[in-house]
C-alpha positions as CSV (number, residue, x, y, z in Angstrom):
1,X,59.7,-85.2,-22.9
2,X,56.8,-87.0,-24.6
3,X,55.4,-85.3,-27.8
4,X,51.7,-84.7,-28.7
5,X,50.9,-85.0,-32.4
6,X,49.2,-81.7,-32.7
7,X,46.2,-80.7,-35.6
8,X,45.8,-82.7,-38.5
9,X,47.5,-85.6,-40.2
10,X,49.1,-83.1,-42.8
11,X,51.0,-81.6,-39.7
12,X,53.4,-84.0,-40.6
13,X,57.8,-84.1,-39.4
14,X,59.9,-82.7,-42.5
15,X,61.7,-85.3,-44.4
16,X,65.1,-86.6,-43.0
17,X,67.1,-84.7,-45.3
18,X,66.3,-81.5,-43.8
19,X,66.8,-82.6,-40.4
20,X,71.0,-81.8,-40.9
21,X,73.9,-80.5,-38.2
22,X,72.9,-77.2,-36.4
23,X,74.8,-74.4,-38.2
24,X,77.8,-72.3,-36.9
25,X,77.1,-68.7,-37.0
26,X,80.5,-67.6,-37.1
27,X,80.8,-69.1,-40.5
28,X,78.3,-66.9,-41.8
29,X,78.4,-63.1,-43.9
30,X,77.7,-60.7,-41.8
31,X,77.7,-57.3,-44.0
32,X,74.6,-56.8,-46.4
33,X,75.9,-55.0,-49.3
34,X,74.5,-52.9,-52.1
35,X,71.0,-51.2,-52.0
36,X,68.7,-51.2,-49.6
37,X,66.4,-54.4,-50.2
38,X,62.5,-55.1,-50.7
39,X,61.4,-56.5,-47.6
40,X,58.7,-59.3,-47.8
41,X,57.9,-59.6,-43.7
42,X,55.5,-57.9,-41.8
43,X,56.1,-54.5,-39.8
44,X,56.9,-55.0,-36.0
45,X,54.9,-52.6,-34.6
46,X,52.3,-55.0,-33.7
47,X,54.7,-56.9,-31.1
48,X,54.5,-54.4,-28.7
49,X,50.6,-55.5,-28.3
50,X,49.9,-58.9,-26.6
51,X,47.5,-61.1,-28.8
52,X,44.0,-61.6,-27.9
53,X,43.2,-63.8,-25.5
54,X,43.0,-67.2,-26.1
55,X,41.8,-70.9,-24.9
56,X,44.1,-74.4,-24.6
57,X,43.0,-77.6,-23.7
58,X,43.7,-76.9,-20.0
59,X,41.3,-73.2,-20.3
60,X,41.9,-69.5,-20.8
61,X,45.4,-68.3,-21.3
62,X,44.6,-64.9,-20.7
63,X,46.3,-61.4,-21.8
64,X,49.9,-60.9,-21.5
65,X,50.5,-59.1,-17.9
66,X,54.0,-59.1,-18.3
67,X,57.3,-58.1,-20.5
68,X,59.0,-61.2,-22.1
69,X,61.8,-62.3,-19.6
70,X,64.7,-61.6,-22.8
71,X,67.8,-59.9,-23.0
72,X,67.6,-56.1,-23.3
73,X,68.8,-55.7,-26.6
74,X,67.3,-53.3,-29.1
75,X,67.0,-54.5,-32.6
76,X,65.9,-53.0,-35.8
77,X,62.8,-54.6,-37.8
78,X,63.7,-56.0,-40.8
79,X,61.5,-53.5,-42.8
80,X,63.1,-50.1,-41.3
81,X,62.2,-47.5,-39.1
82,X,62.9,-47.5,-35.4
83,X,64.6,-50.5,-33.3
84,X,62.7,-53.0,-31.2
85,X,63.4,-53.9,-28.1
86,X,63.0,-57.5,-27.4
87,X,62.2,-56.9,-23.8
88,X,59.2,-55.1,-24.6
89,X,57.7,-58.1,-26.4
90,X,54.3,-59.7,-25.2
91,X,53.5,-62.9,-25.1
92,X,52.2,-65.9,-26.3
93,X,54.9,-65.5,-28.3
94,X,57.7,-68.0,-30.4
95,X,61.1,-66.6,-31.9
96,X,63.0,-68.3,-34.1
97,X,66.6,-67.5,-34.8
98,X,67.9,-67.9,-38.4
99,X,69.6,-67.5,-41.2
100,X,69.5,-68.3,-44.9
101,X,72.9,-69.9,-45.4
102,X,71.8,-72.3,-42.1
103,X,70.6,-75.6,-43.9
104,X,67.6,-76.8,-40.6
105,X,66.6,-73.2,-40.6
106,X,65.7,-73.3,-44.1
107,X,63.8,-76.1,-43.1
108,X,62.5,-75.0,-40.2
109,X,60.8,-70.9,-41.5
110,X,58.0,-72.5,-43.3
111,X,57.1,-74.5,-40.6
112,X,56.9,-71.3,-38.4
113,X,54.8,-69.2,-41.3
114,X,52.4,-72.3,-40.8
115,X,52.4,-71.6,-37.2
116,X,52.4,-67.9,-37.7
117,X,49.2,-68.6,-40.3
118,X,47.4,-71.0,-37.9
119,X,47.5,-69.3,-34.6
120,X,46.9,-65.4,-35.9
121,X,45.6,-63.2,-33.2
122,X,47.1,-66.3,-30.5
123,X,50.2,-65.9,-30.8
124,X,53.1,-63.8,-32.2
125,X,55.7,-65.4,-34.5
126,X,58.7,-63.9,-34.6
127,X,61.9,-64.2,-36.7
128,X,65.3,-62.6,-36.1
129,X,67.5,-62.6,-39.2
130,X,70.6,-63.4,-37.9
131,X,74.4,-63.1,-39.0
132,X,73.1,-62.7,-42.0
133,X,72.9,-60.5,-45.6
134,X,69.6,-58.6,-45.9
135,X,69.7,-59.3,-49.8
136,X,69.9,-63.1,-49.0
137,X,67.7,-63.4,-46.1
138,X,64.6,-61.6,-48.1
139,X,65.3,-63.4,-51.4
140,X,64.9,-67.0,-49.5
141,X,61.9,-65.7,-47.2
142,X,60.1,-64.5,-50.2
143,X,60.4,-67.7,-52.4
144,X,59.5,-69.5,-49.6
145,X,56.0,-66.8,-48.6
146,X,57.7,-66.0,-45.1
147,X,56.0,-62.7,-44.2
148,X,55.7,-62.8,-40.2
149,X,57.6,-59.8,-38.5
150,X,61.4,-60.2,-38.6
151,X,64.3,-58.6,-36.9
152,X,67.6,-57.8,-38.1
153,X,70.5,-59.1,-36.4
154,X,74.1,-59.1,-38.2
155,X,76.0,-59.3,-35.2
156,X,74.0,-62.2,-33.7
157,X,73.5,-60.0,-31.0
158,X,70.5,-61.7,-29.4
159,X,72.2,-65.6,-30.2
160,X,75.3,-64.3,-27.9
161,X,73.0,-62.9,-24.9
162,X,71.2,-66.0,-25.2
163,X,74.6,-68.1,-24.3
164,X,74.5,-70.3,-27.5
165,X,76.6,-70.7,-30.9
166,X,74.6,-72.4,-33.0
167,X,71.7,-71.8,-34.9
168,X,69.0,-72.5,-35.3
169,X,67.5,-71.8,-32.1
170,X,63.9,-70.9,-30.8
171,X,62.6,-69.2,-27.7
172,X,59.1,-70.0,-26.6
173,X,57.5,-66.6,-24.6
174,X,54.1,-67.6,-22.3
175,X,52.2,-64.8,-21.2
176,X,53.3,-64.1,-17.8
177,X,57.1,-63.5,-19.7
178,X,58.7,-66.6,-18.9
179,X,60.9,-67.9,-21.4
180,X,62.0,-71.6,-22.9
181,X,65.2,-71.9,-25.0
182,X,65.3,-74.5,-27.4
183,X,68.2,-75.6,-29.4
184,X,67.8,-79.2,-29.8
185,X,67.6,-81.4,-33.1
186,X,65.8,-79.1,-36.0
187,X,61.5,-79.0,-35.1
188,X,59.5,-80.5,-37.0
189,X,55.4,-80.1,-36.8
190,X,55.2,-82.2,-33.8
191,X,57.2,-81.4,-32.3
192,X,57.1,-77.3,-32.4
193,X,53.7,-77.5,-32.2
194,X,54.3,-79.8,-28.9
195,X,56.9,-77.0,-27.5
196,X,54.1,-74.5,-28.4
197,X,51.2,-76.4,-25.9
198,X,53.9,-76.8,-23.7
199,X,55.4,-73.2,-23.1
200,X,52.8,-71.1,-24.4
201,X,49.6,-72.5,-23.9
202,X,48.8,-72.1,-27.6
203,X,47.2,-75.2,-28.7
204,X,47.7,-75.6,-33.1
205,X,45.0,-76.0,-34.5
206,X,43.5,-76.7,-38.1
């Protein structure tokens, strides 16, 4: 598909050396151990909402109508309390599937912050912590400032019902509840912000 530099000239493709092999989740710890950690994300309550209606190049987007079209799996937020179930997400809406041992996803989580940052109120951001310790996924997000609403997912749960092995891997939610998987080579701004147009009708802006 053709890509579509998206906002300003700082919106710029991460350096080659970040752009490395997708990672094997099975090669990952899966047990967080010790106490129970500081989280540095945002609560999920807020997901169950859709965002406010908003404008692309092409016109109104509109109010989510429908449920996302994702696996019904029930996951718990990274910052406690009761699970969330994935189905019952609104959309415009992006997920990203990481973990903090995965090399591109490192990459890749400040990139979505900025995203999360730029459209707020257009779109919901969305991690999911996967096969993953809790210790180690919140000491990497908070060096790096990731704070947008994160699910916990040890037994890449959501990975598995999305037929793939690999991370990282992003799902792209438009309002109506369709769905795009992508799994290619790690995003970089143009590209996600492309993918975002694209399949959400979110258009990154400045």
């Amino acid at each position: 598909m053709s890509r579509v530099r998206v906002g300003p000239a700082r919106w710029l493709a991460l350096p080659l050396a970040l752009l490395l092999a997708a990672c094997t989740a099975t090669k990952a710890p899966t047990r967080a151990g010790g106490d129970a950690v500081d989280s540095p994300f945002a609560g999920c309550a807020a997901l169950v909402a859709p965002p406010l209606p908003t404008a692309s190049a092409a016109g109104p987007v509109g109010v989510a109508s429908a449920a996302a079209d994702l696996p019904p799996l029930t996951l718990p937020c990274f910052t406690g309390g009761e699970g969330f179930a994935l189905a019952g997400l609104r959309g415009p809406a992006v997920i990203n599937l990481w973990g903090s041992w995965c090399p591109p996803c490192r990459g890749e989580l400040p990139l979505l912050q900025e995203l999360a940052d730029r459209t707020a109120g257009r779109l919901h951001v969305v991690g999911v912590d996967t096969h993953d310790r809790q210790d180690a996924a919140a000491s990497f997000a908070a060096d790096k400032a990731v704070s947008f609403p994160t699910l916990f997912d040890p037994d890449q749960r959501l990975l598995t019902a999305l037929g793939k092995v690999n991370l990282p891997v992003t799902v792209f939610v438009a309002a109506d509840g369709s769905r795009f998987v992508y799994d290619g080579t790690p995003l970089d701004r143009p590209t996600l912000g492309d993918l975002v147009r694209t399949h959400t009708g979110v258009t990154v802006t400045e």
